[in-house]
LUMLO-623384 format. One record per residue (C-alpha): residue in one letter; z negated, x, y negated. Coordinates in steps of 0.25 Angstrom, whole numbers, always signed. Each point is the difference from the previous one (the first is absolute). Example, Ala and Ser with C-alpha at 12.3 -4.5 7.8 and 13.67 -1.06 7.14 Angstrom:
# LUMLO-623384
a_-31_+49_+18
s_+2_+6_-14
END
This chain:
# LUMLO-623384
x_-625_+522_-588
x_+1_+10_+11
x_+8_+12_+1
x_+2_-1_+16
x_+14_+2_+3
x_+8_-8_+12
x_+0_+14_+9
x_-13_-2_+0
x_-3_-13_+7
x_+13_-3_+7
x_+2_+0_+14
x_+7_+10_+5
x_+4_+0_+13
x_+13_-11_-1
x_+8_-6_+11
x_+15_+0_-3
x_+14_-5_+8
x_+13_+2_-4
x_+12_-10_-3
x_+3_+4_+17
x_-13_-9_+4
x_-2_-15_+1
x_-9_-12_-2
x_-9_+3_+14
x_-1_+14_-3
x_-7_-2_-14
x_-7_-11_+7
x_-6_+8_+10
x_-2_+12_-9
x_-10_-9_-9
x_-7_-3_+11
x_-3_+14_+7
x_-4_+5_-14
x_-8_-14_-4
x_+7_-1_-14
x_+12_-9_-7
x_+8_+10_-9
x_+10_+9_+8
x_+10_+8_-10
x_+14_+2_+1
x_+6_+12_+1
x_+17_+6_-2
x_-4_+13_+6
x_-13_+4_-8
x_+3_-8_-12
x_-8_-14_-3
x_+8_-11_-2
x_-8_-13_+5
x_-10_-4_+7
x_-3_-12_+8
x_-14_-8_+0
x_-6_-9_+11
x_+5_-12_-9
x_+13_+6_-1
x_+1_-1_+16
x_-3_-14_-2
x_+7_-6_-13
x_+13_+9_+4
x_-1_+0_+13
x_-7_-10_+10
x_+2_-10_-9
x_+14_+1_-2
x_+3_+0_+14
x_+2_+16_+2
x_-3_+6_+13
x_-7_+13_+3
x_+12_+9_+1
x_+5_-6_-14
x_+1_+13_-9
x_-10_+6_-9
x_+10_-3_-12
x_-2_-15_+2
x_-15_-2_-4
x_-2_+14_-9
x_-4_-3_-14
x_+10_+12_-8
x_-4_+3_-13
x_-15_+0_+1
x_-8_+2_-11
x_-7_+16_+3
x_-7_+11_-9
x_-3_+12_+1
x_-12_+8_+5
x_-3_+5_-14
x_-1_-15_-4
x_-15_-4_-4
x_-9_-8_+10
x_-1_-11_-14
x_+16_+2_-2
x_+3_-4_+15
x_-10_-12_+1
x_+7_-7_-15
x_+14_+3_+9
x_-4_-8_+11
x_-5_-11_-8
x_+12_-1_-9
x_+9_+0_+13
x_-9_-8_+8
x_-1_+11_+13
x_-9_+4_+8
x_+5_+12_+5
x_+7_+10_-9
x_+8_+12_+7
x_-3_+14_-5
x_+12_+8_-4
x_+2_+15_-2
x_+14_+7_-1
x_+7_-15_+6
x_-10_+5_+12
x_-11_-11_+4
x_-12_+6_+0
x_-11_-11_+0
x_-3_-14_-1
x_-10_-6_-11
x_-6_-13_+6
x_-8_-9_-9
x_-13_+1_+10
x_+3_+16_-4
x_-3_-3_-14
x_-15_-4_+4
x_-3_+6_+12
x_+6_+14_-2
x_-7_+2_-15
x_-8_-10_-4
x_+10_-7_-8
x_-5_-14_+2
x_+3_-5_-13
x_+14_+5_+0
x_+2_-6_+14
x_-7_-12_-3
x_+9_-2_-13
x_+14_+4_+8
x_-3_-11_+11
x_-4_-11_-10
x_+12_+2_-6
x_+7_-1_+12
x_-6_-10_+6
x_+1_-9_-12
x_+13_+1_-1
x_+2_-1_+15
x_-7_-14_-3
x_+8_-4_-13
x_+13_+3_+8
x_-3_-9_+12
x_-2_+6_+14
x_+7_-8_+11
END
């Protein structure tokens, strides 16, 4: 068991929009910065975040436009922990919930992202990553995917 907190191996430098922006603007975001988790802010406070699966599922194939607003493919209520939280700790969560990405929040403030290639790449946390994506994946399979 390691004593490696989330602070530690998160990525940091997190892109955000705000309820004023829309589809094309996460769109484009994810692809200048090569990633597929933007967050969501209500002035500096987290409040969701939409994936690269999100834009599609939500989006694109519900016959949403570019200019459709944030609101509209956000997922609210995301599952987040805080920095403090151990490296073991955050890679059960994302098994449990089956994510990939899990937000980093300190004072309602977003303050990094936890990916599960963080888990293995960042601190030698194969096991933990390997174990989180197996659990996600099976259930991915159990559940069907279209």
């Amino acid at each position: 068991m390691s004593d490696k907190l989330v602070k530690d191996i998160m990525s940091k430098d997190c892109v955000t929009v705000t309820l004023l922006d829309n589809v094309f603007e996460i769109a484009l975001k994810m692809k200048q910065h090569d990633i597929g988790f933007v967050g969501v802010l209500d002035g500096d406070t987290f409040i969701g975040g939409v994936t690269d699966r999100d834009l599609v599922i939500r989006g694109y194939a519900e016959k949403h436009s570019g200019s459709t607003a944030v609101e509209t493919v956000m997922t609210k209520g995301m599952t987040t922990v805080a920095p403090n939280t151990t490296v073991d700790e955050a890679a059960k969560i994302m098994a449990q919930h089956q994510i990939r990405r899990l937000p980093v929040i300190d004072n309602g403030k977003l303050v990094g992202i936890v990916a599960i290639g963080d888990l293995a790449i960042r601190g030698n946390y194969e096991d933990e990553a390997g174990e989180a994506l197996s659990q996600i994946s099976k259930e991915r399979t159990l559940v069907g995917s279209h």
